[in-house]
C-alpha positions in Angstrom: 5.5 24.6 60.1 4.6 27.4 62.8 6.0 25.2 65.6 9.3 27.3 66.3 7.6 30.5 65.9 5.2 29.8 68.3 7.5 28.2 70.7 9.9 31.2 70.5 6.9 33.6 71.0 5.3 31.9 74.2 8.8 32.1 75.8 9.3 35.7 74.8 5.9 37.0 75.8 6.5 35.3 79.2 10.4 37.2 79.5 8.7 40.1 78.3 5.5 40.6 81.0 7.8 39.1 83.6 10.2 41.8 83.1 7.3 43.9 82.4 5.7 43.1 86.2 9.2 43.3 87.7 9.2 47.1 86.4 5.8 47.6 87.6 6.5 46.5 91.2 10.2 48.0 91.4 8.6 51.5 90.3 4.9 50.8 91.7 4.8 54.2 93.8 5.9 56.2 90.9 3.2 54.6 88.5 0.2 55.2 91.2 1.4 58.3 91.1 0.8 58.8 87.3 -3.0 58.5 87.1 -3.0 56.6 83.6 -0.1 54.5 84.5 -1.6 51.6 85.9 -4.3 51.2 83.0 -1.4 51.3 80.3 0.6 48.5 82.4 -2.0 46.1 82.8 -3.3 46.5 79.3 0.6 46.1 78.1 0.6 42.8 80.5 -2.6 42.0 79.2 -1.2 41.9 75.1 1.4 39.8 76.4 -1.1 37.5 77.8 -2.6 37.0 74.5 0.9 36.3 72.8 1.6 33.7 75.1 -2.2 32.3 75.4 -2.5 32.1 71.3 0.7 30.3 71.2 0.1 28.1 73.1 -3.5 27.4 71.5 -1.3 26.9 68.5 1.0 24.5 69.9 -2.1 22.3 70.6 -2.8 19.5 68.3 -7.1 20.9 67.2 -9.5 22.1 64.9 -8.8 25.5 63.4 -12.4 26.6 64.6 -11.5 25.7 68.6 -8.2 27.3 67.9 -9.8 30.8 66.6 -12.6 30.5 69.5 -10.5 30.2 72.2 -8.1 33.4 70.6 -11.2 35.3 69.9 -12.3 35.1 73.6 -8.6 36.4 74.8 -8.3 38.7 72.3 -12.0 40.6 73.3 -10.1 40.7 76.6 -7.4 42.4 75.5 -8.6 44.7 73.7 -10.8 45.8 75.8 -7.7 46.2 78.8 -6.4 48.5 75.6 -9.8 50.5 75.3 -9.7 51.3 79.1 -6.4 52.3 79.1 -7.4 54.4 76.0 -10.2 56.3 77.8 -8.3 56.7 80.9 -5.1 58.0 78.9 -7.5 60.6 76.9 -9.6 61.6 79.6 -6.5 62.7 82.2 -4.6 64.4 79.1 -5.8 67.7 80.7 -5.2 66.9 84.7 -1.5 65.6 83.6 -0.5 68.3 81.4 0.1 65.5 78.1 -0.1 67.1 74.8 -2.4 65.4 72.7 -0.7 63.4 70.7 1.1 61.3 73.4 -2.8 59.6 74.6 -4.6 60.2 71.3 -1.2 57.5 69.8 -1.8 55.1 72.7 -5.2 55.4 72.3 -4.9 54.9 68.4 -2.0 51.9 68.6 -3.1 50.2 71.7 -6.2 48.4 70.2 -4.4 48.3 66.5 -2.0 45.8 68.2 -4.9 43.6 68.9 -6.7 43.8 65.8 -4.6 41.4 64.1 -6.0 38.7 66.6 -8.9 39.6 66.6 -9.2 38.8 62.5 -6.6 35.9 62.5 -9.1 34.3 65.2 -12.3 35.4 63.1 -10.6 33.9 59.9 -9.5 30.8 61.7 -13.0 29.9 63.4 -14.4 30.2 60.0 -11.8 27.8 58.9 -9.5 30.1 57.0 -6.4 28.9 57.2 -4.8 32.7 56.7 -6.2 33.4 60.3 -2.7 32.2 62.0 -0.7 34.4 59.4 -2.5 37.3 61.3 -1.9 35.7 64.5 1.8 35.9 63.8 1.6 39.3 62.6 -0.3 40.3 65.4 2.6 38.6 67.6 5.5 40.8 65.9 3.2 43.9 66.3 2.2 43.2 70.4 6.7 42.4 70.8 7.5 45.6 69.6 4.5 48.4 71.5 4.9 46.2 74.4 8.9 46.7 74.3 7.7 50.1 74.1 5.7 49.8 77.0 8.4 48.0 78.8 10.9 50.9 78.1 8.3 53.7 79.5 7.5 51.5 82.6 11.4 50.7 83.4 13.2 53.9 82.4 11.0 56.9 81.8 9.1 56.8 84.4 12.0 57.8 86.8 12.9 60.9 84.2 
């Protein structure tokens, strides 16, 4: 039933942090030039990781249990990747001249991305079958901050 899905979400997360590195090493002197920059692009690379990882634990033929251990692991990962680029967003606000609200959103929708993992693999290793519902979700959610992400990495960093 979740086959396609799945499928179609491993290949996009891979398009999406491939373009996402070719914007990071075509604009690589203007993003080490932005103190928080590289934090947010390897924690954007890093939700795309967990896209392609968990759909491709869900492609494999196994227990629902293996299947929510192995997504818990990556998604801990992740989410701490978002955490650090969290803290590093909010605590350069000042040296950068942000107004608040542009780290405290990161901050707030970086590690909400994730969450959905993070339950969906809970549920899952506890044999709920709901978990992959939330794994989906959390897919959707990662696609469309990480597009985002992309965007700000690509484009507006050259404004």
């Amino acid at each position: 039933m979740w086959t396609n899905f799945f499928v179609a979400a491993a290949g996009a997360s891979a398009a999406l942090a491939g373009l996402v590195f070719v914007a990071i090493s075509v604009n690589i002197g203007r993003i080490l030039q932005v103190p928080h920059l590289p934090t947010r692009a390897g924690a954007t690379i890093g939700s795309l990781v967990l896209i392609l990882v968990s759909s491709m634990d869900a492609l494999i033929p196994q227990a629902h249990w293996a299947m929510g251990i192995q997504i818990f692991i990556v998604s801990v990962a992740a989410l701490w990747l978002q955490g650090l680029s969290a803290w590093r967003g909010l605590s350069l606000r000042k040296q950068m001249n942000r107004p608040l609200w542009e780290p405290t959103l990161n901050a707030i929708l970086g590690p909400i991305q994730i969450l959905p993992f993070v339950i969906g693999a809970m549920l899952l290793a506890a044999q709920g079958d709901s978990g992959i519902y939330w794994i989906a979700r959390g897919c959707v959610l990662v696609f469309v901050l990480s597009t985002f992400n992309a965007w700000v990495l690509l484009v507006e960093i050259l404004r």
